[in-house]
FIDOTOR-409346 format. One record per residue: residue number from 1; residue in one letter; x, y, z of N, C-alpha, C, CB in turn. Coordinates in nm, 2 decimals. Glycine has a CB too. Layout:
<rs>
     i   aa      nc1      nc2      nc3     cac1     cac2     cac3      cc1      cc2      cc3     cbc1     cbc2     cbc3
   NUM    a        X        Y        Z        X        Y        Z        X        Y        Z        X        Y        Z
...
</rs>
This chain:
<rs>
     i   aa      nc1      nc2      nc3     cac1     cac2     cac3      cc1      cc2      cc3     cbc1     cbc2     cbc3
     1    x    -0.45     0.97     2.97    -0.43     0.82     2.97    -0.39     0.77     2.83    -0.55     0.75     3.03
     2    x    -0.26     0.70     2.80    -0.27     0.64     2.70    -0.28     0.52     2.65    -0.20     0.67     2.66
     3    x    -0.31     0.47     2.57    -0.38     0.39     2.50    -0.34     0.29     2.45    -0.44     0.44     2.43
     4    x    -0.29     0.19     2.48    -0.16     0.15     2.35    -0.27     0.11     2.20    -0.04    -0.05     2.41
     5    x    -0.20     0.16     2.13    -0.23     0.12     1.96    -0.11    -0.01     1.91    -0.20     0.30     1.84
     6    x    -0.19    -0.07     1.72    -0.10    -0.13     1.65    -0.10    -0.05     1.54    -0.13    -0.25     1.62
     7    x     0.05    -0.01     1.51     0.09     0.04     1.36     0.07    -0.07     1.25     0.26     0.07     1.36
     8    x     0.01    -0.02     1.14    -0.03    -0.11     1.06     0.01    -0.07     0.94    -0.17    -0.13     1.06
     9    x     0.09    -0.08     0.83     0.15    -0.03     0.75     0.01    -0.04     0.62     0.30    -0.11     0.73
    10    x    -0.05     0.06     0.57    -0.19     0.01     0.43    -0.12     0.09     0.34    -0.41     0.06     0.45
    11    x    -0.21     0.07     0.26    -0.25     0.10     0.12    -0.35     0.17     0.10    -0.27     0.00     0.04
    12    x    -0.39     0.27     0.08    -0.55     0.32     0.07    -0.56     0.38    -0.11    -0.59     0.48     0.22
    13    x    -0.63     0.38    -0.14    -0.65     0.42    -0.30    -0.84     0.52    -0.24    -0.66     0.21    -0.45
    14    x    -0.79     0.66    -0.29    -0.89     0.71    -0.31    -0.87     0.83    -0.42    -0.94     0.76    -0.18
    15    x    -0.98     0.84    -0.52    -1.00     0.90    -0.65    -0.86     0.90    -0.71    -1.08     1.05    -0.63
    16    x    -0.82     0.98    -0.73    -0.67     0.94    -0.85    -0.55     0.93    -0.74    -0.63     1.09    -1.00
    17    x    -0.53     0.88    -0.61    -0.41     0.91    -0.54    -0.46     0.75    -0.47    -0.39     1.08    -0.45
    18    x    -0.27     0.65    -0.49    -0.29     0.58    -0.39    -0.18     0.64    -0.28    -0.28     0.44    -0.43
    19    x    -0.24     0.55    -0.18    -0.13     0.67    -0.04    -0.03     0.58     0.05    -0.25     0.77     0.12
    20    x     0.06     0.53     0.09     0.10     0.41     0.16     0.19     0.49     0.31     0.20     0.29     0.05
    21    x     0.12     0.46     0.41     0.13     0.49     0.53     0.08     0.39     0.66     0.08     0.61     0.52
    22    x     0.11     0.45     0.77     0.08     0.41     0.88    -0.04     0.43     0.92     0.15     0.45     0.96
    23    x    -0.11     0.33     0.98    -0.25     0.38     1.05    -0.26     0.31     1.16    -0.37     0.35     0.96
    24    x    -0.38     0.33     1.27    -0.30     0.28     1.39    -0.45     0.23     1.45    -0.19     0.41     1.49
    25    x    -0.46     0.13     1.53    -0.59     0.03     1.58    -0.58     0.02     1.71    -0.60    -0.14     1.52
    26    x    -0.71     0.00     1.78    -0.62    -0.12     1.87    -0.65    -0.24     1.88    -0.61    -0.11     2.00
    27    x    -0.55    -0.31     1.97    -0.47    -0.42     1.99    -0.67    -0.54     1.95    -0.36    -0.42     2.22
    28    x    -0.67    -0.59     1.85    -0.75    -0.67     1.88    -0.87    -0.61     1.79    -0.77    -0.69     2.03
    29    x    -0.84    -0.50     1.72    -0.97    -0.45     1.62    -0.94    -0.48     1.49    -1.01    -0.30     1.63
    30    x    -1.01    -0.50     1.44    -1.04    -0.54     1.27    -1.03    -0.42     1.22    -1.19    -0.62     1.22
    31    x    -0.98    -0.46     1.09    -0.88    -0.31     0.99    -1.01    -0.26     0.96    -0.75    -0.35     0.81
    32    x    -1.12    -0.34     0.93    -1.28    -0.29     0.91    -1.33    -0.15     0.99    -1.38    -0.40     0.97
    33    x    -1.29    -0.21     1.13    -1.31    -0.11     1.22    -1.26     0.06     1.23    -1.27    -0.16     1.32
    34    x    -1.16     0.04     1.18    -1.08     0.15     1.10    -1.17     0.29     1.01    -0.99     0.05     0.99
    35    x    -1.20     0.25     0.94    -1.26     0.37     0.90    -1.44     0.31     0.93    -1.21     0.43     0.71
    36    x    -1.53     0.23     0.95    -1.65     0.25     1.03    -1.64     0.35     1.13    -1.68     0.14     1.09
    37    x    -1.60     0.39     1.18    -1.61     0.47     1.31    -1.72     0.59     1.25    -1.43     0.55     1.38
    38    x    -1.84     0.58     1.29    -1.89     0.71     1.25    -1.86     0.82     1.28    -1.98     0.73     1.26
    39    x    -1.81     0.86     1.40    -1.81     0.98     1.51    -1.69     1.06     1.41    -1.77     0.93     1.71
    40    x    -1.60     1.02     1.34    -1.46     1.08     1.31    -1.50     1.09     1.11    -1.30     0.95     1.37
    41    x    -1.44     1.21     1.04    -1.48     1.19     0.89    -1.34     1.17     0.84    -1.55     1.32     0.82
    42    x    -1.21     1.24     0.91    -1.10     1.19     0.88    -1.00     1.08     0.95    -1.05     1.29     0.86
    43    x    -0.94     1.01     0.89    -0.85     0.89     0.97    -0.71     0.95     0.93    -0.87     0.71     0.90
    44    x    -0.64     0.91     1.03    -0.50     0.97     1.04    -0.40     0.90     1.00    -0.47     1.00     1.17
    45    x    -0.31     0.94     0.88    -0.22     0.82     0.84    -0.06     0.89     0.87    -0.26     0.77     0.66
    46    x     0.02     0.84     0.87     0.16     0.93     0.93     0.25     0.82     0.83     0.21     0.94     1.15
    47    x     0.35     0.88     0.83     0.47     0.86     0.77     0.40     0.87     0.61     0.55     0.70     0.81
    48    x     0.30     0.91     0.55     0.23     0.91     0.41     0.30     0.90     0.31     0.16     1.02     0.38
    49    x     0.30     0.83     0.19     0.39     0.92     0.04     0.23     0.85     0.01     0.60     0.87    -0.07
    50    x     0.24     0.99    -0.13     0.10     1.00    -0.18     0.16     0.94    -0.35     0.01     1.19    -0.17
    51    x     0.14     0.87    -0.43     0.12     0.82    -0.57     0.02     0.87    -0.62     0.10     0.68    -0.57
    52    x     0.01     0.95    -0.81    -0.09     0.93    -0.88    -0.13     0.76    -0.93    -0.05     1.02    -1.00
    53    x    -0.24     0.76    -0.92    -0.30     0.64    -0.97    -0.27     0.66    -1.14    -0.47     0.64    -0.93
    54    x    -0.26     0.77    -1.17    -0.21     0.74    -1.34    -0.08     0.72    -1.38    -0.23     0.87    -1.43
    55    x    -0.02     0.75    -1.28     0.16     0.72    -1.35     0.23     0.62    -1.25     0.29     0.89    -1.34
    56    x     0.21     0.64    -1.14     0.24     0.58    -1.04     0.37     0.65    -0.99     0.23     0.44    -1.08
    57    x     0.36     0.82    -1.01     0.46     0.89    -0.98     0.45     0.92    -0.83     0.46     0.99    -1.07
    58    x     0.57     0.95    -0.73     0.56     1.02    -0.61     0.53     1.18    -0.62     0.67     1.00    -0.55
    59    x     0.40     1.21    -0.58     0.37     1.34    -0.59     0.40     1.42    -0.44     0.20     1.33    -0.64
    60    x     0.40     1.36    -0.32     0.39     1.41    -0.20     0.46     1.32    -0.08     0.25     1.43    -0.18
    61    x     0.53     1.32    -0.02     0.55     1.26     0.17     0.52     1.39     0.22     0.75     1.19     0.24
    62    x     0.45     1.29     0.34     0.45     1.38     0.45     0.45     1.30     0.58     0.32     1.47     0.44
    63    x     0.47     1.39     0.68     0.47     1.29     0.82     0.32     1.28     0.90     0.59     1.36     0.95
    64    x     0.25     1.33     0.82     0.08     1.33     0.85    -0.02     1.39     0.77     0.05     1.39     0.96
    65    x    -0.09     1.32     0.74    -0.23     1.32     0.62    -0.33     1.30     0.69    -0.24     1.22     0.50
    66    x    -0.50     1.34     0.69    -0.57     1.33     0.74    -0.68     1.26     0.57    -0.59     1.45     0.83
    67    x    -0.68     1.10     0.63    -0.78     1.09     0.51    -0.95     1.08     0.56    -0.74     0.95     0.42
    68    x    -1.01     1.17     0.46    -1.16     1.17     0.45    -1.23     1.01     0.42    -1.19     1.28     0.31
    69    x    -1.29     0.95     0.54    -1.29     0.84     0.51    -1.40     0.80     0.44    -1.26     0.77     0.59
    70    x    -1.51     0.88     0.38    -1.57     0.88     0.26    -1.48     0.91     0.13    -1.68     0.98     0.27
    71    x    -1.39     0.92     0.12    -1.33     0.92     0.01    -1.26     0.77     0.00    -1.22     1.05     0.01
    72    x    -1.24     0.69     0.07    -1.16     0.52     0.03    -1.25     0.45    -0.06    -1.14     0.40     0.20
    73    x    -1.14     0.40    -0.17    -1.20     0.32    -0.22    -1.23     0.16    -0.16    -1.15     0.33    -0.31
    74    x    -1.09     0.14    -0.15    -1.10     0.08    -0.06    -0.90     0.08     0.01    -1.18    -0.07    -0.11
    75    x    -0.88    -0.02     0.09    -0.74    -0.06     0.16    -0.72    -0.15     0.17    -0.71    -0.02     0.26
    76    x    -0.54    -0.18     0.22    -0.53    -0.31     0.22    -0.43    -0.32     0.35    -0.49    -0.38     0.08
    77    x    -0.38    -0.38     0.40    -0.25    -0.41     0.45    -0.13    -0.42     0.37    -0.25    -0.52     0.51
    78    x    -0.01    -0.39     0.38     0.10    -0.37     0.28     0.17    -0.51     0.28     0.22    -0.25     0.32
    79    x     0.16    -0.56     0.34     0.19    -0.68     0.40     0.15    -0.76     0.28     0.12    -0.72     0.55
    80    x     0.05    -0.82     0.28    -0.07    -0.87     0.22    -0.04    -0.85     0.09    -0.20    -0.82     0.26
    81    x    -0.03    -0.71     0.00     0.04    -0.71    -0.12     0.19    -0.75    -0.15     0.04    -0.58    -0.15
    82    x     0.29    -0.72    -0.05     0.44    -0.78    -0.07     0.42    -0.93    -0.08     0.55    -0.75     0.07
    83    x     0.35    -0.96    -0.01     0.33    -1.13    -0.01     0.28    -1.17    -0.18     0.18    -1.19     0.13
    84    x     0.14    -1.08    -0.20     0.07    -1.13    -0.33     0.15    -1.15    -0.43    -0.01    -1.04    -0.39
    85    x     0.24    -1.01    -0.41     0.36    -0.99    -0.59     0.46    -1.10    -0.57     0.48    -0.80    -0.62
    86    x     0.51    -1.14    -0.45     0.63    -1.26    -0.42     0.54    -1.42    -0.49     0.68    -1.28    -0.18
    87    x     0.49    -1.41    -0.41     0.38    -1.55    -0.49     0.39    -1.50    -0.65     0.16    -1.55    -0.43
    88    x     0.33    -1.41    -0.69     0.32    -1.40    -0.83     0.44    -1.38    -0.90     0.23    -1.30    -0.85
    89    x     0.57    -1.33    -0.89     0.68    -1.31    -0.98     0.75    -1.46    -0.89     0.78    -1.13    -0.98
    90    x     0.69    -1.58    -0.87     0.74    -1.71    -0.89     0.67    -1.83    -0.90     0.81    -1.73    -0.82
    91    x     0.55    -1.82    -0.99     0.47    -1.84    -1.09     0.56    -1.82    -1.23     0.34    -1.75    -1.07
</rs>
């Protein structure tokens, strides 16, 4: 039976790598909900490119990453940042 999901484009930053990919909910759950899930240790992100947090170089794409969700620092929506920097470079 499938399920329908929402694609959610984030941001996740854990220990020196931020990662920007797809992650997927459903229809009506909070991005919170997302990695709470106890029952699961990794969350599934697809379309991935992985960034050092020191250079801000592309180290990796891939079409699937499994992130350890004791490793997030935290995340965001990508959305939410495109918006931040547009507000801010017109200031």
């Amino acid at each position: 039976m499938h399920v329908p999901k929402e694609k959610l484009r984030v941001t996740i930053l854990v220990e020196r790598f931020r990662i920007i990919g797809d992650m997927y909910r459903y229809p009506g759950a909070r991005m919170l909900d997302l990695v709470n899930i106890k029952d699961t240790a990794f969350i599934p992100v697809t379309d991935a490119q992985i960034y050092s947090l020191s250079d801000g170089k592309l180290l990796h794409s891939a079409s699937f990453v499994g992130v350890n969700r004791n490793a997030i620092t935290f995340f965001y929506p990508v959305e939410e940042s495109v918006q931040a920097e547009a507000e801010a470079s017109t200031k």
